[in-house]
C-alpha positions, 0 to 999 in steps of 0.5 A: 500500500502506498499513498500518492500526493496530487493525484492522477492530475499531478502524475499526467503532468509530470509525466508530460514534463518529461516528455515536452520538456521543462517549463513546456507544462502548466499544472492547475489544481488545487491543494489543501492549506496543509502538510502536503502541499509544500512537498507536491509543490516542490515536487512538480516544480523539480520535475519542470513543471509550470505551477503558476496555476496550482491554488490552495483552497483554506479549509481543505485536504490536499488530494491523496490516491491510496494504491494497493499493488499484488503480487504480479505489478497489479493495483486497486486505487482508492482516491480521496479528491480533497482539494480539487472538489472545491474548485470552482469555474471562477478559480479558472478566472484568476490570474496564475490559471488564467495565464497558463490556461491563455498560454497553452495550446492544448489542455487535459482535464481530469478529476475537477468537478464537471461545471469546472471540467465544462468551463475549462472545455469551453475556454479550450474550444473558444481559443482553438486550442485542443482539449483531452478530457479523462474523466475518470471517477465522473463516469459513476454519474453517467454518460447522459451527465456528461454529454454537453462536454463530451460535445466540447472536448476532442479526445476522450480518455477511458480506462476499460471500467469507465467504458463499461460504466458508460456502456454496461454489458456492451463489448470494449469496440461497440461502447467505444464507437456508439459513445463516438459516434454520438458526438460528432468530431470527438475521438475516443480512445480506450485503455485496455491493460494487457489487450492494449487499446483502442481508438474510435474515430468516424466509423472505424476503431482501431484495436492497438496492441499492447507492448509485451514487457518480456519481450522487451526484457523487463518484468512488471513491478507496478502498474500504478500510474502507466495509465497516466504515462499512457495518457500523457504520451498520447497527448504530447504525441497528438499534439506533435501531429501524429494520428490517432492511432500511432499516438496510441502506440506511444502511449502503450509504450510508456505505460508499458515502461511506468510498468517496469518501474515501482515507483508511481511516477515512473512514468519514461523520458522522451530519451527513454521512449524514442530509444526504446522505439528505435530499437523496435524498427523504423516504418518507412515512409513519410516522417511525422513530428516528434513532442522535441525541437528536433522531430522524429518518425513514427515507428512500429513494433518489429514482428 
C-alpha cells in the first residue's frame, strides 16, 4: 500500500514534463492549506513543471490516491479528491490559471468537478486550442451527465471500467464507437491493460496492441500510474501531429515502461521512449513530428 500526493492530475503532468520538456507544462489544481502541499509543490516544480496555476483552497485536504499493488505489478486505487472538489469555474478566472490556461495550446482535464471540467472545455474550444478530457471517477454519474462536454472536448480518455460504466454489458469496440459516434468530431480512445487499446474515430476503431514487457526484457513491478504515462504520451504525441492511432502506440509504450518501474511516477523520458522505439524498427515512409525541437518518425513494433 502506498499513498500518492496530487493525484492522477499531478502524475499526467509530470509525466508530460518529461516528455515536452521543462517549463513546456502548466499544472492547475488545487491543494489543501496543509502538510502536503509544500512537498507536491516542490515536487512538480523539480520535475519542470509550470505551477503558476496550482491554488490552495483554506479549509481543505490536499488530494491523496491510496494504491494497493499484488503480487504480479497489479493495483486497486482508492482516491480521496480533497482539494480539487472545491474548485470552482471562477478559480479558472484568476490570474496564475488564467495565464497558463491563455498560454497553452492544448489542455487535459481530469478529476475537477464537471461545471469546472465544462468551463475549462469551453475556454479550450473558444481559443482553438485542443482539449483531452479523462474523466475518470465522473463516469459513476453517467454518460447522459456528461454529454454537453463530451460535445466540447476532442479526445476522450477511458480506462476499460469507465467504458463499461458508460456502456454496461456492451463489448470494449461497440461502447467505444456508439459513445463516438454520438458526438460528432470527438475521438475516443480506450485503455485496455494487457489487450492494449483502442481508438474510435468516424466509423472505424482501431484495436492497438499492447507492448509485451518480456519481450522487451523487463518484468512488471507496478502498474500504478502507466495509465497516466499512457495518457500523457498520447497527448504530447497528438499534439506533435501524429494520428490517432500511432499516438496510441506511444502511449502503450510508456505505460508499458511506468510498468517496469515501482515507483508511481515512473512514468519514461522522451530519451527513454524514442530509444526504446528505435530499437523496435523504423516504418518507412513519410516522417511525422516528434513532442522535441528536433522531430522524429513514427515507428512500429518489429514482428
Amino acid at each position: 500500500m502506498e499513498g500518492c500526493p496530487g493525484g492522477k492530475g499531478a502524475n499526467v503532468a509530470v509525466a508530460a514534463a518529461r516528455i515536452l520538456g521543462r517549463g513546456r507544462v502548466s499544472f492547475v489544481g488545487a491543494l489543501g492549506d496543509d502538510d502536503l502541499q509544500a512537498p507536491l509543490r516542490e515536487g512538480l516544480r523539480s520535475e519542470g513543471v509550470v505551477i503558476d496555476g496550482l491554488l490552495t483552497l483554506p479549509g481543505r485536504r490536499s488530494g491523496r490516491a491510496f494504491i494497493h499493488v499484488d503480487a504480479h505489478g497489479y493495483k486497486t486505487i482508492h482516491t480521496l479528491l480533497g482539494a480539487n472538489e472545491g474548485l470552482r469555474p471562477a478559480h479558472l478566472k484568476l490570474r496564475g490559471v488564467s495565464r497558463a490556461l491563455r498560454a497553452s495550446s492544448a489542455v487535459v482535464i481530469m478529476d475537477v468537478p464537471f461545471p469546472v471540467a465544462l468551463a475549462a472545455a469551453r475556454f479550450a474550444k473558444a481559443r482553438g486550442h485542443r482539449s483531452f478530457y479523462s474523466p475518470g471517477v465522473r463516469t459513476l454519474e453517467g454518460g447522459r451527465a456528461l454529454g454537453e462536454l463530451l460535445d466540447l472536448v476532442d479526445v476522450l480518455v477511458l480506462d476499460r471500467a469507465e467504458l463499461s460504466r458508460l456502456r454496461p454489458g456492451e463489448q470494449p469496440p461497440i461502447a467505444a464507437q456508439s459513445i463516438q459516434s454520438e458526438h460528432g468530431s470527438l475521438a475516443l480512445v480506450a485503455t485496455l491493460g494487457r489487450e492494449g487499446c483502442l481508438v474510435a474515430r468516424g466509423e472505424s476503431v482501431v484495436s492497438v496492441p499492447a507492448f509485451d514487457l518480456e519481450s522487451l526484457g523487463l518484468t512488471p513491478v507496478n502498474t500504478t500510474g502507466s495509465g497516466d504515462a499512457f495518457l500523457a504520451a498520447y497527448a504530447c504525441y497528438s499534439m506533435s501531429g501524429v494520428d490517432p492511432a500511432q499516438a496510441a502506440v506511444w502511449g502503450n509504450l510508456a505505460g508499458a515502461l511506468k510498468a517496469s518501474k515501482p515507483e508511481t511516477r515512473g512514468s519514461p523520458s522522451r530519451r527513454d521512449l524514442e530509444t526504446r522505439m528505435l530499437t523496435l524498427g523504423p516504418v518507412k515512409g513519410r516522417r511525422q513530428g516528434a513532442p522535441s525541437r528536433t522531430g522524429g518518425s513514427r515507428y512500429r513494433r518489429r514482428s
